[in-house]
C-alpha positions as CSV (number, residue, x, y, z in Angstrom):
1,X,-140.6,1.0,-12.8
2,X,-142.4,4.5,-12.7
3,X,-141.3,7.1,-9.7
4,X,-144.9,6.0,-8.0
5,X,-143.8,2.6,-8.5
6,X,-140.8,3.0,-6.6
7,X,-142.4,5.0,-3.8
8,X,-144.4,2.0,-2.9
9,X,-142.2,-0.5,-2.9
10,X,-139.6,1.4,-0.6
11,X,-143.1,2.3,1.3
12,X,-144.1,-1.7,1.9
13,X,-140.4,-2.2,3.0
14,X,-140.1,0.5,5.6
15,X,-143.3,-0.8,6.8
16,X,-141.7,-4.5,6.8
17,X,-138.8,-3.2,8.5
18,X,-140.4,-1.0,11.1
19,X,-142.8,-3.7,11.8
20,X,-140.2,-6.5,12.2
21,X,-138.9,-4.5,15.4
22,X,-142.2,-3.8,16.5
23,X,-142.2,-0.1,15.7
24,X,-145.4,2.2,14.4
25,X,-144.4,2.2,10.5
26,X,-146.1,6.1,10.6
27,X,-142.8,7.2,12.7
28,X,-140.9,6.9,9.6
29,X,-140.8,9.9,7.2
30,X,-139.3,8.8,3.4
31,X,-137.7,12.0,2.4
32,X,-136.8,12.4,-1.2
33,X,-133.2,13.7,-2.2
34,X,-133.6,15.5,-5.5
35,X,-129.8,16.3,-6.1
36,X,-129.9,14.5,-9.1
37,X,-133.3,15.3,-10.6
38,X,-135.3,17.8,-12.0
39,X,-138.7,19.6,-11.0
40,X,-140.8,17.6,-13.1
41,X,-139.1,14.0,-11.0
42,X,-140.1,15.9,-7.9
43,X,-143.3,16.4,-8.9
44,X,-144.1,13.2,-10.1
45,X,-142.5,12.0,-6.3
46,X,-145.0,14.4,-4.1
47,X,-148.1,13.4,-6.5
48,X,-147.4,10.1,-5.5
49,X,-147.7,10.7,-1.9
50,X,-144.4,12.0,-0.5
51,X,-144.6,15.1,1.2
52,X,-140.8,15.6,2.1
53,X,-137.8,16.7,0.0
54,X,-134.4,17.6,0.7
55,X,-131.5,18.9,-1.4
56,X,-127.4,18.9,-0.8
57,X,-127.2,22.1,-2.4
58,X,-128.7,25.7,-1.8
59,X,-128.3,27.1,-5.5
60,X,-130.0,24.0,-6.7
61,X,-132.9,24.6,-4.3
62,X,-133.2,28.0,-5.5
63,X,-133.7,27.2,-9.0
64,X,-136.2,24.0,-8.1
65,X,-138.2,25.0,-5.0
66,X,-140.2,27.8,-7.3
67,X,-141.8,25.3,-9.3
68,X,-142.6,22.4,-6.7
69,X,-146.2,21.4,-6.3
70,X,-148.2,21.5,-3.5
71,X,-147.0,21.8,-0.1
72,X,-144.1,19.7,1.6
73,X,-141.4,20.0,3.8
74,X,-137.8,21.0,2.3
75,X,-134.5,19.2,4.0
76,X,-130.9,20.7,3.7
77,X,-128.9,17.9,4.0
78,X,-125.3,18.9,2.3
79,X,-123.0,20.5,3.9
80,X,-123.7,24.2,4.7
81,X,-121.3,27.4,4.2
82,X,-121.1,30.2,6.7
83,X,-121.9,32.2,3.8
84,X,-125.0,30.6,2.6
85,X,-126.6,30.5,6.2
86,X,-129.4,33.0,5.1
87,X,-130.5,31.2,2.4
88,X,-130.7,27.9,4.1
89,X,-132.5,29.6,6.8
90,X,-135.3,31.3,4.6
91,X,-135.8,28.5,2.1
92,X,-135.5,25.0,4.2
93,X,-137.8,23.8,7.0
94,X,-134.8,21.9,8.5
95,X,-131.4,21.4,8.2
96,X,-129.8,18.3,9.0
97,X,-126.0,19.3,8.5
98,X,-124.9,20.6,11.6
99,X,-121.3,20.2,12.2
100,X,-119.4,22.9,13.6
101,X,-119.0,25.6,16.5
102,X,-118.5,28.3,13.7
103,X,-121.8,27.1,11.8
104,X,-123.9,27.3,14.7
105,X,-122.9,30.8,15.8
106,X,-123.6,31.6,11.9
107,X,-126.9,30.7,12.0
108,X,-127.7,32.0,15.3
109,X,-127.0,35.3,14.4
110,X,-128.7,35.3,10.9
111,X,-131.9,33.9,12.4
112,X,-131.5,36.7,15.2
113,X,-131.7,39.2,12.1
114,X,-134.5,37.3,10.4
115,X,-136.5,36.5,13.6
116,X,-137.0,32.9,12.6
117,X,-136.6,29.8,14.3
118,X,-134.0,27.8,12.8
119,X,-134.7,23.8,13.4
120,X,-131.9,21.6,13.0
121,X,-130.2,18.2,13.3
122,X,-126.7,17.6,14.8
123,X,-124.9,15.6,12.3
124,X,-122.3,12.9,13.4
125,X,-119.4,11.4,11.7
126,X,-119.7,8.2,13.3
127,X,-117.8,5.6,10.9
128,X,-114.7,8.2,11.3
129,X,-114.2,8.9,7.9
130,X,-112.0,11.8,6.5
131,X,-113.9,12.0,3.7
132,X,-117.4,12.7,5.5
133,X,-118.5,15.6,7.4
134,X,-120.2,15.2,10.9
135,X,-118.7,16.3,14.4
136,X,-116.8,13.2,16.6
137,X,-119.0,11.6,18.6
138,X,-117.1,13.0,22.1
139,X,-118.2,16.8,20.4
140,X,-122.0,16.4,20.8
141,X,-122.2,18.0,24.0
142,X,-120.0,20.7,23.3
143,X,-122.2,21.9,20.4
144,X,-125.3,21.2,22.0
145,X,-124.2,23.1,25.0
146,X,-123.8,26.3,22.2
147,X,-126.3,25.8,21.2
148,X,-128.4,26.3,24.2
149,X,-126.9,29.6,24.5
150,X,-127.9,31.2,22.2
151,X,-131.3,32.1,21.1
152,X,-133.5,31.3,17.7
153,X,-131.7,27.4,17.4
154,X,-134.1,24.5,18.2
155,X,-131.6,21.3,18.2
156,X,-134.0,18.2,16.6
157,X,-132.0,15.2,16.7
158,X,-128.9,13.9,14.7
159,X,-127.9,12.4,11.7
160,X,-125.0,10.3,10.2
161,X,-124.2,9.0,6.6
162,X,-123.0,5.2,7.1
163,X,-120.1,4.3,4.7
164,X,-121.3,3.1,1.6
165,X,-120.6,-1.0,1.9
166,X,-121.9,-3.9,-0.5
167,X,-123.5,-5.9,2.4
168,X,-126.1,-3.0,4.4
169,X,-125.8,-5.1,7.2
170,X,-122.1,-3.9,7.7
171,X,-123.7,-0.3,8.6
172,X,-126.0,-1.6,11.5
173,X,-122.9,-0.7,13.8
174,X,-123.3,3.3,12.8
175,X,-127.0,3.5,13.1
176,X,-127.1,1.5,16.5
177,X,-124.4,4.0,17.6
178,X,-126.6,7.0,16.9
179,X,-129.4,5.2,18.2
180,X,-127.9,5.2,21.4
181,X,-126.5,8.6,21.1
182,X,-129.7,9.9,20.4
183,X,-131.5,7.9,23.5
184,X,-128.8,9.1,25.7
185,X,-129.5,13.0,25.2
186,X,-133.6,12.4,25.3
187,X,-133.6,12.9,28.8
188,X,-131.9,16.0,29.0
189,X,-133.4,17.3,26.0
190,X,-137.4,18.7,25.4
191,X,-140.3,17.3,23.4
192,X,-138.3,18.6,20.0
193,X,-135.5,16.3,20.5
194,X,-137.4,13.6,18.2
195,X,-136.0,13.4,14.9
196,X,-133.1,10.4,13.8
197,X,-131.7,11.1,10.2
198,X,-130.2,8.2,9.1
199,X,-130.1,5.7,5.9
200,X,-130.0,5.8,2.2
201,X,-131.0,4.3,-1.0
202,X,-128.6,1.2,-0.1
203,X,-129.3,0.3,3.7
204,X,-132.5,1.9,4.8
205,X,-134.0,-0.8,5.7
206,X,-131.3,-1.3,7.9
207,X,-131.9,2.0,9.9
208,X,-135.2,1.9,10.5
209,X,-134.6,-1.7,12.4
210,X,-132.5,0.5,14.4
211,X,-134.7,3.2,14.6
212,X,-134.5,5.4,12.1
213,X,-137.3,8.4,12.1
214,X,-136.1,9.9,8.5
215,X,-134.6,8.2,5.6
216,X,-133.4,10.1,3.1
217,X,-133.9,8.1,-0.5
218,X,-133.1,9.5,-3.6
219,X,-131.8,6.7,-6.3
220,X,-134.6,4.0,-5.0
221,X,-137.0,6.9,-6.2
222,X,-136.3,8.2,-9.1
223,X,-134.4,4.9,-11.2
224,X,-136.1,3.8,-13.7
């Protein structure tokens, strides 16, 4: 199957899935991961309608993001340096890889420099593995709370990467968890606090059953 192919199959089952809950399909944004592709993939991806795309890695980004077409959003979703904070800021729209104390005050003061808003996700380790990054879920206040105090850092939502399993429905457990995570810091957050990162390739249907706003789809895209 072509890239446009792909697009709207994974389209008509994000509809399907938002619509078997009873959600609005049109909350869902399908953002592309290009790690593994090349500007021409990408292309081919935002003429066939998607207007988001996100990266794992900034030097990758710098060498694609030149030669994109047309006008879409970019994602940082891998995890982010201290060093490479300046970067991320200039060149991404928002970063969903949030996951430390030491990241946040790295970013803060960059932006401060920069005078730019920097719009971000929290990002969770929910399933507790040691191999993935993501705060504990008993750290979300903390960080939020630094995040408050300082200036130039607009907090979005939060993300989590489920544990990659044969049967998706074995990763309904993390998404519900953020779910209600997320829910449970709307009312004491403003109108950003709106974006749920969560789901991949293998279980996105899964997440947007359990509410997923963004899922972030990169070998459903561009196999062949």
């Amino acid at each position: 199957m072509s890239i446009a192919e792909n697009i709207g199959k994974i389209k008509q089952q994000v509809q399907n899935a938002a619509l078997k809950v009873g959600r609005d399909p049109e909350t869902v944004k399908i953002i592309a991961v290009t790690k593994y592709t090349g500007v021409e993939q990408m292309n081919e991806a935002i003429r066939a309608g998607l207007a988001d795309i996100a990266e794992n890695r900034i030097q990758d980004a710098l060498g694609k993001f030149p030669f994109i077409e047309g006008t879409v959003t970019k994602h940082l979703i891998g995890s982010l340096q201290t060093n490479k904070v300046k970067p991320a800021i200039t060149e991404f729209d928002l970063i969903h890889s949030v996951d430390r104390i030491e990241l946040v005050e790295a970013l803060a003061k960059e932006a401060l420099k920069l005078d730019r808003q920097v719009k971000c996700l929290i990002q969770l380790n929910i399933s507790g593995e040691a191999a993935k990054h993501g705060i504990g879920l008993d750290q979300l206040g903390t960080i939020l709370d630094k995040i408050d105090s300082l200036s130039h850092l607009t907090p979005m939502g939060l993300m989590t990467m489920a544990p990659f399993v044969d049967d998706p429905e074995k990763t309904r457990p993390v998404f519900r968890c953020l779910k209600n995570l997320f829910t449970e810091y709307a009312g004491k957050r403003d109108e950003n606090w709106r974006y749920l990162s969560m789901g991949m390739s293998q279980d996105y249907q899964v997440a947007v059953e359990e509410g997923a706003t963004m899922v972030r789809i990169g070998t459903a895209i561009f196999k062949s």
